[in-house]
N, C-alpha and C positions, 0 to 999 in steps of 0.2 A: 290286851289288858285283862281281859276275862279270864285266858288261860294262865297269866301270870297270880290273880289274884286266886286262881285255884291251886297254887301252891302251899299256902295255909292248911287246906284240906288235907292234901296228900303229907304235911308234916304229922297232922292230928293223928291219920293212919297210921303212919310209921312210927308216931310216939308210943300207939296203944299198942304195937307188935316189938317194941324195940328189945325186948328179951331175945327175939327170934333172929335178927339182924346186927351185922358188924358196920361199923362206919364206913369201910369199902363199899360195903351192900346201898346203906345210902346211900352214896357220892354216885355211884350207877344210877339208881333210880330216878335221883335229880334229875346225872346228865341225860336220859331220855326224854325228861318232862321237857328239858331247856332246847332240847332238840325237835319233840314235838311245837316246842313254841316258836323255835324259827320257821321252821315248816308252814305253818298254818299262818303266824304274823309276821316272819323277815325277820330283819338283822338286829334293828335297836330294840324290838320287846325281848330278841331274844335275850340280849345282853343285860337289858333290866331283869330278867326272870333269871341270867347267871350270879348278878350280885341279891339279888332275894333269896336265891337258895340255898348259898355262900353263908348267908347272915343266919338262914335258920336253922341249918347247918351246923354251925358256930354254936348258936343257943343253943340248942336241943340236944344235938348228938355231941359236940366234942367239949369234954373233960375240960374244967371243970362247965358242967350248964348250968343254963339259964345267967348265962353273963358272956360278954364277949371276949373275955381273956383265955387264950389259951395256951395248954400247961406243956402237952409235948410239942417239941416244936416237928417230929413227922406230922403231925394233924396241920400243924400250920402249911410245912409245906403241901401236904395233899389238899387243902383248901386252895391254893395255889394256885397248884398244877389242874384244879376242879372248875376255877373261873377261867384258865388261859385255856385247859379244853374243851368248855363250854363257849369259851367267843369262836372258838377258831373254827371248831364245826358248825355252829352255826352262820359262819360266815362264806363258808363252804356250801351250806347247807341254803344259803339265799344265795348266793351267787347261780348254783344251779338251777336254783327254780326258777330265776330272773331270766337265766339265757333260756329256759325251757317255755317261759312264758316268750321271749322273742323268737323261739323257733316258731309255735304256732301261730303267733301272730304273722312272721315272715312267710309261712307255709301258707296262712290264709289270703295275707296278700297276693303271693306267684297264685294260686288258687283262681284270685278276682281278675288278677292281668290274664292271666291265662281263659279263663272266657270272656273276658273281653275282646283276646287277640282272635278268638273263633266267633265272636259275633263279629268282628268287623273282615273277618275272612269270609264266613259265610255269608257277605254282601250289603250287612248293615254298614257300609262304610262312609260314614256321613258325620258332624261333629252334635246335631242332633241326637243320634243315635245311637254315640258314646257316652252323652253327658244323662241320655234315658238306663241305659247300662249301671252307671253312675247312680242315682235315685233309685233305680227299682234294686239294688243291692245293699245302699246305706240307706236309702230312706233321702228324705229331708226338699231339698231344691237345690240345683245346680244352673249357672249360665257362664256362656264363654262369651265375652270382652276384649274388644279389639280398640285403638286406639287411632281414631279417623278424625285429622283436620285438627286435633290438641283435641278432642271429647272421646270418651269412652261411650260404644255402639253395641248394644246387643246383636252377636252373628247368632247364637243359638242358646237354648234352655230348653229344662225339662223341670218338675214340679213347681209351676207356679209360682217363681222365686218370686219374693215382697221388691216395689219399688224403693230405691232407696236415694236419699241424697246427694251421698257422698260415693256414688260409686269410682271405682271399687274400693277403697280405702277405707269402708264401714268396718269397726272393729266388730260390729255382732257377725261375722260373717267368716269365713276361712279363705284365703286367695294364696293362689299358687301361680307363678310366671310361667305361663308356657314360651314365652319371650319377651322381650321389649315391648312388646306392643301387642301383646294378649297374652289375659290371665285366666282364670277360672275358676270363680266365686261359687262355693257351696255356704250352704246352710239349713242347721234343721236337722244332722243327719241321726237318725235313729241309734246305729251306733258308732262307735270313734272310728275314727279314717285318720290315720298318720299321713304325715305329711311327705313320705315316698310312695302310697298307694294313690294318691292325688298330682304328686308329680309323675305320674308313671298316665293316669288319666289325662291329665292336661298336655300331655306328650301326644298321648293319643288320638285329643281333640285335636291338636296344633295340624296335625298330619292326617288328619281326614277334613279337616278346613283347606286343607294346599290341594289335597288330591280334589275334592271338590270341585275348586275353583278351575283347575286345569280340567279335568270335565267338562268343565262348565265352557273355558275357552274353548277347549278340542273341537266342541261340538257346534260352536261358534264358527271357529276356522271353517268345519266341516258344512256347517250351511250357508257359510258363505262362498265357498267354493264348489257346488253344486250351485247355487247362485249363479256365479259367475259362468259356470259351463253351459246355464239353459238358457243364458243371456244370449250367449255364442250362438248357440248351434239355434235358439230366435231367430238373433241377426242373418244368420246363413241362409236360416229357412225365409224367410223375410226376402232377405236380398238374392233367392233363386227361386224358390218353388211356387211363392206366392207372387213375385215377377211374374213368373211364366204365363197363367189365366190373365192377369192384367194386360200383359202386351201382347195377348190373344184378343181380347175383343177390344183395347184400342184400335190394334190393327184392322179390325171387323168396322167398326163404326166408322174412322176414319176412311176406309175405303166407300163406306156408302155414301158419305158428305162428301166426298171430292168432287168437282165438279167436270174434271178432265174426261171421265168414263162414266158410258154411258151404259149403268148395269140392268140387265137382263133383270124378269120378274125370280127367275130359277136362282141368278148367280144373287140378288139380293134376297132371298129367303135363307140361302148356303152361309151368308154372310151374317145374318141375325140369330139362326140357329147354331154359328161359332161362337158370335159374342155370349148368348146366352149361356152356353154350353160352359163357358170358360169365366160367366158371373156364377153360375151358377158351383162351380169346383173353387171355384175364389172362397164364397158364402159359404160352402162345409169345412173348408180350411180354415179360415178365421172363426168360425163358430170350433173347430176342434182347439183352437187355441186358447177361445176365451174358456169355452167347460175346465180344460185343463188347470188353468190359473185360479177360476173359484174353484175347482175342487181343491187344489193345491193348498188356499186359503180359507177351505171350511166351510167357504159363501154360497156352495151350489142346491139349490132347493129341490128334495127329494118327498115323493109323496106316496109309500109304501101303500098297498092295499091288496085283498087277495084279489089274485088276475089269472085270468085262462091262459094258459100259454097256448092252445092251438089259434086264438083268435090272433095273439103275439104276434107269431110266427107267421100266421096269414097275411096281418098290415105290410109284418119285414117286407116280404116275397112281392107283396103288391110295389113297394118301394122303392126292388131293386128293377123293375120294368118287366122287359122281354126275359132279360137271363134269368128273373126270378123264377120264370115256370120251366127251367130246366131241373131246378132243387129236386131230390127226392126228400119225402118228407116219413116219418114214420113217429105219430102218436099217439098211443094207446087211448082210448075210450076213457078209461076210468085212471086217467091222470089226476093226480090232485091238485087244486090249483095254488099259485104260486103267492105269496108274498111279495111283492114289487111292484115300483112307478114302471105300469104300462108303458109311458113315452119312452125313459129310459131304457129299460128290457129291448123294447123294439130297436133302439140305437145300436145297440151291443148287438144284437143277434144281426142286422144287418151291416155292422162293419165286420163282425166273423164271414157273415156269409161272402161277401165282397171279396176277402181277402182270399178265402177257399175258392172262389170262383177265377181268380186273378190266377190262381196256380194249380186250377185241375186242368189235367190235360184234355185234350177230344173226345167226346166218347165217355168221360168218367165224368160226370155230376159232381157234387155237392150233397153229402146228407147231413139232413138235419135230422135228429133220435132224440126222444127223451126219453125216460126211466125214473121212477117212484124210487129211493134208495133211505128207509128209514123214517127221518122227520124234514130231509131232503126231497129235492126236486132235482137231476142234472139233463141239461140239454147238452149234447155233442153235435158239433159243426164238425163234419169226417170231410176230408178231403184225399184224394191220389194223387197229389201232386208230390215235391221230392224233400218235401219235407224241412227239418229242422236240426241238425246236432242238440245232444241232449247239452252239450256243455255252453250254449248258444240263448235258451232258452228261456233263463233268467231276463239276459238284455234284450233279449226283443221286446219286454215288457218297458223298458227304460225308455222315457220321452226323447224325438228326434232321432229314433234307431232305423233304422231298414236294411242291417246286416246283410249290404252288399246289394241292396235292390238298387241299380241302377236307370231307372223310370221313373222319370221327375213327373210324371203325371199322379203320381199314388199317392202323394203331398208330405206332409213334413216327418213322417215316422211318429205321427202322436196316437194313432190309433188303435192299437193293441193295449199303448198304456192307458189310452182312457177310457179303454174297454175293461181293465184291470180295476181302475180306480172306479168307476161307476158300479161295477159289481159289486166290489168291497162296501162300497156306502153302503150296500141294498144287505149288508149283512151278508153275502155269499163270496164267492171265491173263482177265479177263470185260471186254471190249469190247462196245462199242454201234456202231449203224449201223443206217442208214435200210434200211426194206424197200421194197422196189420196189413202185410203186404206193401207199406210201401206209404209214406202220407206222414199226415199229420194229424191231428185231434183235440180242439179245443174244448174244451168242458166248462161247462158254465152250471156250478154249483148254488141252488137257491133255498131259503126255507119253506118248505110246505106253508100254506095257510092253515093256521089254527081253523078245525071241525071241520078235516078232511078224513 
């Protein structure tokens, strides 16, 4: 309206120069002005500013003026042909700018889908984390609405969306179906959001909500079938390995209560130091089974504090009896000491050592080395025995493995993994690796105590 009512203006000019100018030369200047006006205001001001400068037009410039009658009728028709090419360009001239205004808006949109589709590639893929997408681009509050049991349930939001009544159906608010039975309610938003940049979001929610959920099952599935396998290979170990010590020192007892034989002081000391021998392999088997399950469950109480590892290493060795003083030992003086629950530490280093003892051959020891390495501590349990495939390695970590150990006396294959899992509480890490020449090599990586 502004530009139109500054047509007056530019007549007053054109009056004061009209010596200088032909009514052709007017009807030009007009149709620029009428052209500027679509431009700037659209189609109907322009068409208002075509019949205002038609009419001053008429007065001013064509014969006779200052009256609206005119005398040739070419003036008439160039007044005409001056309103019908003043609508038609400017309706040219809006149509353009309207499609140019929906390019960039369209451009802006693929713009927003398009980092969207690279946040949720790049691993934000969750319906959370599209509808944060969502707010931190328009502003405002977003939440997706799912339709559980006849009520509508908040599954996700991002800015604080207001409580409302009548969800979702509140008119202060924008909702888009991402289906039947979830929509996704914005509001608030900073700037306009068309109603296909929001269905393209709520598309987006829809399908990081499914994949979600299938995660969510998968992993379901997947823990309950691990579940099921350690039930198994339980039951198995249960119903053989932990058998075994049982109907050893049954068989012990019961032969000394018989009353048929009459045993010797030798054959009944032989016969109480098999029971015991075989409570006593009973009680680290069931105890390797309970640690495993509170560790498994988060319940195992660990009591970190800085510890000597030669002192460690000393109780282990004491632990494992006669074969302990076979071990070669090698620890530097100015070790530093370690981080870790003493009892524990001592567990793990004595079931490495065990295991390196079980499969060094004649002749070749057991060492145990440690080394300062940073803000680390690693101890290596070296054995010469035949070793490990490196492709092998992983499972021997995995509960109930004994890849092919044939010696039901060694118990259920929980020992490497609870030597895995114990260390991990303590904040460090048991690696494997080949020993030179021929072996194996456990490493038992810890953190230094702080003001070493």
């Amino acid at each position: 309206m502004i530009l139109v009512a500054g047509l007056p203006l530019l007549t007053l000019a054109l009056v004061a120069g009209q010596h200088h100018l032909s009514l052709a030369d007017d009807l030009l200047i007009y149709l620029v002005a009428v052209i500027a006006v679509a431009v700037v205001g659209g189609f109907w001001p322009a068409v208002l500013a075509a019949v205002t400068a038609s009419l001053l037009l008429n007065w001013y410039f064509t014969v006779p003026v200052h009256t609206l009658a005119i005398a040739d009728p070419h003036n008439l028709l160039a007044l005409l042909l001056f309103v019908t090419v003043a609508v038609t360009v400017s309706s040219v001239v809006h149509l353009s700018a309207h499609r140019a205004r929906q390019a960039d808006r369209s451009a802006g949109e693929a713009a927003q889908l398009l980092s969207l589709a690279q946040t949720v590639l790049g691993g934000a893929d969750t319906p959370a984390a599209v509808l944060a997408h969502l707010t931190g681009t328009c502003g405002g509050s977003a939440e997706l609405l799912e339709q559980v049991s006849g009520q509508w349930v908040r599954v996700a939001a991002s800015g604080n969306p207001p409580v409302r009544a009548g969800w979702p159906g509140d008119e202060a608010a924008s909702r888009v179906e991402a289906r039947a039975d979830l929509v996704l309610v914005v509001d608030g938003q900073a700037q306009p959001v068309t109603s296909r940049l929001l269905a393209g979001f709520a598309a987006q929610a829809a399908s990081a909500l499914d994949r979600d959920r299938l995660r969510t099952q998968a992993s379901q599935a997947e823990a309950l079938a691990e579940g099921n396998r350690m039930r198994t290979a339980l039951l198995a170990a249960v119903s053989h390995d932990l058998r075994s010590p049982i109907a050893s020192a049954k068989a012990a007892i019961s032969s000394l209560r018989s009353e048929d034989i009459d045993w010797d002081d030798a054959d009944s000391a032989e016969l109480l130091a098999t029971a015991d021998e075989s409570l006593d392999r009973l009680t680290h088997l069931v105890g390797n089974l309970l640690d495993m399950s509170r560790l498994q469950a988060g319940a195992l109480s660990l009591f970190p504090r800085p510890s000597g590892l030669d002192e460690i290493i000393a109780m282990s060795l004491d632990d494992l009896g006669p074969a302990g003083r076979e071990i070669t030992v090698d620890i530097p003086d100015a070790l530093p000491a370690v981080r870790a629950d003493p009892a524990i530490l001592e567990r793990i280093v004595v079931n490495l050592t065990e295991n390196a003892l079980r499969y060094s051959p004649a002749g070749k020891p057991p060492l145990l080395a440690a080394s300062a390495l940073g803000d680390r501590v690693e101890l290596r349990v070296v054995d010469r025995g035949p070793g490990i495939p490196e492709g092998d390695r992983d499972r021997m970590f995995v509960p109930f493995q004994r890849l092919g150990d044939t010696d039901n006396t060694t118990g259920v294959g929980l020992g490497l993994a609870l030597a895995r899992g114990l260390t991990e509480a303590m904040d460090g890490t048991l690696t494997a690796e080949d020993t030179p020449g021929g072996g194996l090599t456990m490493i038992i990586s810890l953190p230094a105590a702080p003001g070493n």
